[in-house]
C-alpha positions in Angstrom: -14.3 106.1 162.3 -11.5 109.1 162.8 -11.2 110.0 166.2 -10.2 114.0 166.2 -8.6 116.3 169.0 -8.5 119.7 168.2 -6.5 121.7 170.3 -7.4 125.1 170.6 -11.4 125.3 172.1 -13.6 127.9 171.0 -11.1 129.2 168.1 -12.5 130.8 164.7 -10.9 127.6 162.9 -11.6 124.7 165.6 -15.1 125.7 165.5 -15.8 125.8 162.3 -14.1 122.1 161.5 -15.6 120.7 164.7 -19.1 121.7 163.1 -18.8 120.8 159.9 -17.1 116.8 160.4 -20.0 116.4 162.5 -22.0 116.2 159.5 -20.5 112.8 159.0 -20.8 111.2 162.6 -20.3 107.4 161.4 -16.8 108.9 160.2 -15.7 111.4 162.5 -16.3 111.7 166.1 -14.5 115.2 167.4 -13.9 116.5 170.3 -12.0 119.9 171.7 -9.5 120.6 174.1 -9.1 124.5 176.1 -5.0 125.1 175.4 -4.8 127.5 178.3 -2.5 127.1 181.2 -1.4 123.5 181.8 -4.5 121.7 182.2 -4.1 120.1 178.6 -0.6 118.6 180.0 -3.5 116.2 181.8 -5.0 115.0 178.6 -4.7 111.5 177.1 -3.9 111.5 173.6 -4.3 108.1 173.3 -6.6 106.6 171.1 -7.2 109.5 168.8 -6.3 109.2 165.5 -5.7 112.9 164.2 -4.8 115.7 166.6 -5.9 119.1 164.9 -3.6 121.8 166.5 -5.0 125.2 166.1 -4.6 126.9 169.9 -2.2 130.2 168.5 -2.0 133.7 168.8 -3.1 135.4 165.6 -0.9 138.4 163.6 -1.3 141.6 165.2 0.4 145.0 164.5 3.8 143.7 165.3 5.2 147.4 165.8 3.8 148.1 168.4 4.3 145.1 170.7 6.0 145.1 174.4 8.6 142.1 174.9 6.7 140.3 177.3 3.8 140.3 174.0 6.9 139.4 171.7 8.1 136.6 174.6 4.3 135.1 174.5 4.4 134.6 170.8 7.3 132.0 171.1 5.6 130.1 174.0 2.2 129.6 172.4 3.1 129.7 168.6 6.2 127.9 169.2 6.5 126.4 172.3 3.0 125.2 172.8 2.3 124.2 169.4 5.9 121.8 169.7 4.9 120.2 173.5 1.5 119.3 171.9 3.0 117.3 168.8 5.3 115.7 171.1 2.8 114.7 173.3 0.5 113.4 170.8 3.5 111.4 168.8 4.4 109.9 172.3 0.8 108.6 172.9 0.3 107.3 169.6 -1.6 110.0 167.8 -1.0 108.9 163.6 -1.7 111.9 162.1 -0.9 115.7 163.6 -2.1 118.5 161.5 -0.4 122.1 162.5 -2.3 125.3 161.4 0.9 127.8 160.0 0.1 130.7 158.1 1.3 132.1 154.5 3.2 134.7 156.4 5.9 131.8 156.8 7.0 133.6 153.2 7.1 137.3 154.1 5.2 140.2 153.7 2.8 141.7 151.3 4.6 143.5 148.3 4.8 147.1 148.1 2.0 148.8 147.0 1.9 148.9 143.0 3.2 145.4 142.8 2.7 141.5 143.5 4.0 139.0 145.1 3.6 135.4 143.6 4.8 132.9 145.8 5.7 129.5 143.9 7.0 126.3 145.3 10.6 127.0 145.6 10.0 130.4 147.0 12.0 130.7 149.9 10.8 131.2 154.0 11.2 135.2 155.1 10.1 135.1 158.2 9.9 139.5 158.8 8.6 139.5 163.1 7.7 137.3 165.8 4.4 136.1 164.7 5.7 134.6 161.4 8.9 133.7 162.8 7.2 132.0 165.8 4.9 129.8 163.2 8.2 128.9 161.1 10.2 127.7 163.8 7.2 125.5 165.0 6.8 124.3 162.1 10.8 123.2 161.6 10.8 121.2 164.6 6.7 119.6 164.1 8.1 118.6 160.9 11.5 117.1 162.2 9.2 114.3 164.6 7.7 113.2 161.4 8.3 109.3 160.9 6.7 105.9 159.8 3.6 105.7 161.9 3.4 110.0 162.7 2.3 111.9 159.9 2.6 115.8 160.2 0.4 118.3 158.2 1.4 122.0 157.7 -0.9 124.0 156.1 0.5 127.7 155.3 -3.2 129.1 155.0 -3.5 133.0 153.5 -6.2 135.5 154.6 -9.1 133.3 156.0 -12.5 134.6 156.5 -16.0 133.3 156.4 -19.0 134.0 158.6 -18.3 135.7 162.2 -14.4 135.5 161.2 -12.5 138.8 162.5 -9.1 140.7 160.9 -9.0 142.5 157.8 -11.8 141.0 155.8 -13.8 142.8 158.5 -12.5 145.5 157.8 -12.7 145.6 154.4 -16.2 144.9 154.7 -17.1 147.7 156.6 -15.5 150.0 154.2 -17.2 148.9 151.4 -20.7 149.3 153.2 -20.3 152.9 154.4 -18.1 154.4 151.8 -19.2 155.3 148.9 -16.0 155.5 146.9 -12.7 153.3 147.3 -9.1 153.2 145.7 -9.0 151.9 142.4 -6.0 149.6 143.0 -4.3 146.8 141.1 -3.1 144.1 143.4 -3.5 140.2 143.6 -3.9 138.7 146.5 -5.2 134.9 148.2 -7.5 134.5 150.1 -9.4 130.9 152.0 -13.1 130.7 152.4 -13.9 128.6 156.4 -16.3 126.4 153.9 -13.4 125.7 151.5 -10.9 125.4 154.2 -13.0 122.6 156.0 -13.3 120.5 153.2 -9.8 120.3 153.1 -9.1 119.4 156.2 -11.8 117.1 156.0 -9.9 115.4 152.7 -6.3 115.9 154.8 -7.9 113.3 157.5 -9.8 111.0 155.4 -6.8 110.7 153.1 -3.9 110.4 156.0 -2.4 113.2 154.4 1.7 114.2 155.3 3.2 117.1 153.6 3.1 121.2 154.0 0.2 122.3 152.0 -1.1 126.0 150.7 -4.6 125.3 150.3 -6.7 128.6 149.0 -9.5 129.9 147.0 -9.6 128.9 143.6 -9.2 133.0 142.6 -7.0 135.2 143.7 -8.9 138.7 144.1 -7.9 142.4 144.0 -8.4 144.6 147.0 -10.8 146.8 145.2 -12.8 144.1 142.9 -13.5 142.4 146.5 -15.2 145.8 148.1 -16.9 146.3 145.1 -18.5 142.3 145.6 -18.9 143.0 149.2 -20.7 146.1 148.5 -23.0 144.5 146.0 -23.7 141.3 148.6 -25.7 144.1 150.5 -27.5 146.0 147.6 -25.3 149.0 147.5 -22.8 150.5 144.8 -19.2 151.6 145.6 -17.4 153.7 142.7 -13.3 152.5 142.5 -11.5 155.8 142.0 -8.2 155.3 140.4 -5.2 157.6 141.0 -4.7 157.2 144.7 -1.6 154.9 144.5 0.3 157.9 146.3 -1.8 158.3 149.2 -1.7 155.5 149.9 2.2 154.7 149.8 2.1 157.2 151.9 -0.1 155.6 154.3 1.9 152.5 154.3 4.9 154.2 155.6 2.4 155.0 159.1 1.0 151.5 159.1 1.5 148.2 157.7 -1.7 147.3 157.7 -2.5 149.2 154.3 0.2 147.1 152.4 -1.5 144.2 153.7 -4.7 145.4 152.3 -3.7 147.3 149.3 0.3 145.4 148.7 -0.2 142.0 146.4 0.1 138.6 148.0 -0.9 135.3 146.4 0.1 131.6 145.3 0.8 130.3 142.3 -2.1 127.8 141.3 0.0 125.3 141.2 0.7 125.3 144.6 -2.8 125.2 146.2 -3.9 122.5 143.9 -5.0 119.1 145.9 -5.8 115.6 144.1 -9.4 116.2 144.9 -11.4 119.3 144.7 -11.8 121.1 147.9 -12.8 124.6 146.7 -16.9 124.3 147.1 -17.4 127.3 147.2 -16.5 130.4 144.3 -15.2 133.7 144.9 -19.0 135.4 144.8 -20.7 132.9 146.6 -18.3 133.2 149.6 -18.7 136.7 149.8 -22.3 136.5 149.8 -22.0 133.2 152.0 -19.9 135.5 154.2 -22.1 138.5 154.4 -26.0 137.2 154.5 -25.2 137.3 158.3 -24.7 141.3 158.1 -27.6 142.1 155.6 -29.8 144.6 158.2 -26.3 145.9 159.4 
């Protein structure tokens, strides 16, 4: 049996592992630890075999962030995340997996083209958030050794059931409006019920590496409304020619490039030696939105 910490209680991710590798009790027994203040600094690693490290502030609107918001970035992303992996390599912990993010390789492209990343592309970290999660990740990786294995997975957009950021509001959009941008983008994206089976695989197999584990499809902006919108009975019409409006747009607000800009991995990359993508494109959507059907 795999003995798993995860570290980070009550997270979007945490919770979602925890529940699913308790479907397999005779092979996983998992328990959670709250990351807040110091209280974890009490906790005996010992005797767990994987520690799952997931506690993190997530991105935000980076623009508009104080320095003491900038300065707690560092010490949970980086600081936090570092102590922890120490801790657990010093108490014999064989295995600790650290939850990065894609944005390890910059942001989305402009609007009008698309970013492909490939497996020598190289790390742009572009604000605190990403720069906080690569600079955990280059000294996680540096305690790795015979006997500690580190996992980094550099996960894209995830979303699922009860998941918040811009899925959300993507979803929204495509049940009220009746008309969207017609927009030609690519970008990834990681189902929770894809993204659990791999972690599940990443423990069972006493995996080491940095992996980019995503949906089997990348999707456009405007193709995933239009399933959204169809999950829920209703019709949205793409109208093409706003491409201008909204470059505009992205000049008050990064948040439309990461919508509307294109952002995805090669398949090559997010390829694993067994198949952890369960779920398709449509049925995640649909998995995604049953939950919202008498919204």
């Amino acid at each position: 049996m795999k003995k798993i910490l995860i570290t980070g209680a009550g997270s979007y991710v945490g919770v979602s592992v925890e529940q699913y590798l308790k479907r397999w009790p005779d092979s996983f027994r998992v328990d959670t630890a709250d990351m807040h203040g110091n209280e974890w600094e009490k906790l005996d690693f010992s005797g767990y075999d994987c520690v799952f490290h997931v506690a993190g502030i997530a991105h935000a609107d980076i623009g508009k962030l104080s320095e003491e918001e900038v300065r707690l970035y560092y010490e949970v992303n980086t600081d936090l995340a570092i102590a922890v992996a120490k801790r657990a390599k010093s108490q014999g912990v064989s295995q600790f997996i650290f939850m990065s993010t894609a944005n390890v390789y910059g942001d989305s492209s402009p609007i009008g083209q698309n970013k492909i990343i490939t497996g020598d592309y190289p790390l742009q970290a572009v604000n605190c958030y990403s720069d906080s999660k690569m600079k955990a990740e280059e000294q996680i990786g540096a305690l790795r050794e015979d006997g500690f294995k580190v996992v980094i997975l550099r996960c894209p957009m995830i979303y699922g059931k009860d998941c918040r950021g811009n899925y959300c509001t993507l979803s929204r959009m495509a049940k009220k409006l009746p008309v969207f941008p017609k927009v030609k983008n690519m970008r990834s994206m990681l189902y929770i019920g894809n993204l659990t089976e791999f972690l599940r695989l990443m423990i069972q197999n006493e995996e080491d590496g940095i992996f980019c584990p995503c949906d089997r499809e990348a999707v456009c902006t405007s193709d995933l409304v239009k399933l959204i919108a169809g999950a829920h009975g209703k019709r949205v019409v793409l109208m093409p020619g706003l491409g201008w409006a909204l470059k505009l747009l992205s000049h008050l607000s990064g948040k439309v490039n990461k919508a509307f800009g294109g952002f995805y991995y090669d398949a090559s990359l997010s390829v694993y030696k067994e198949e952890y993508r369960r779920f398709t494109l449509e049925e995640a959507v649909r998995e995604t939105e049953l939950h919202t059907q008498d919204e």
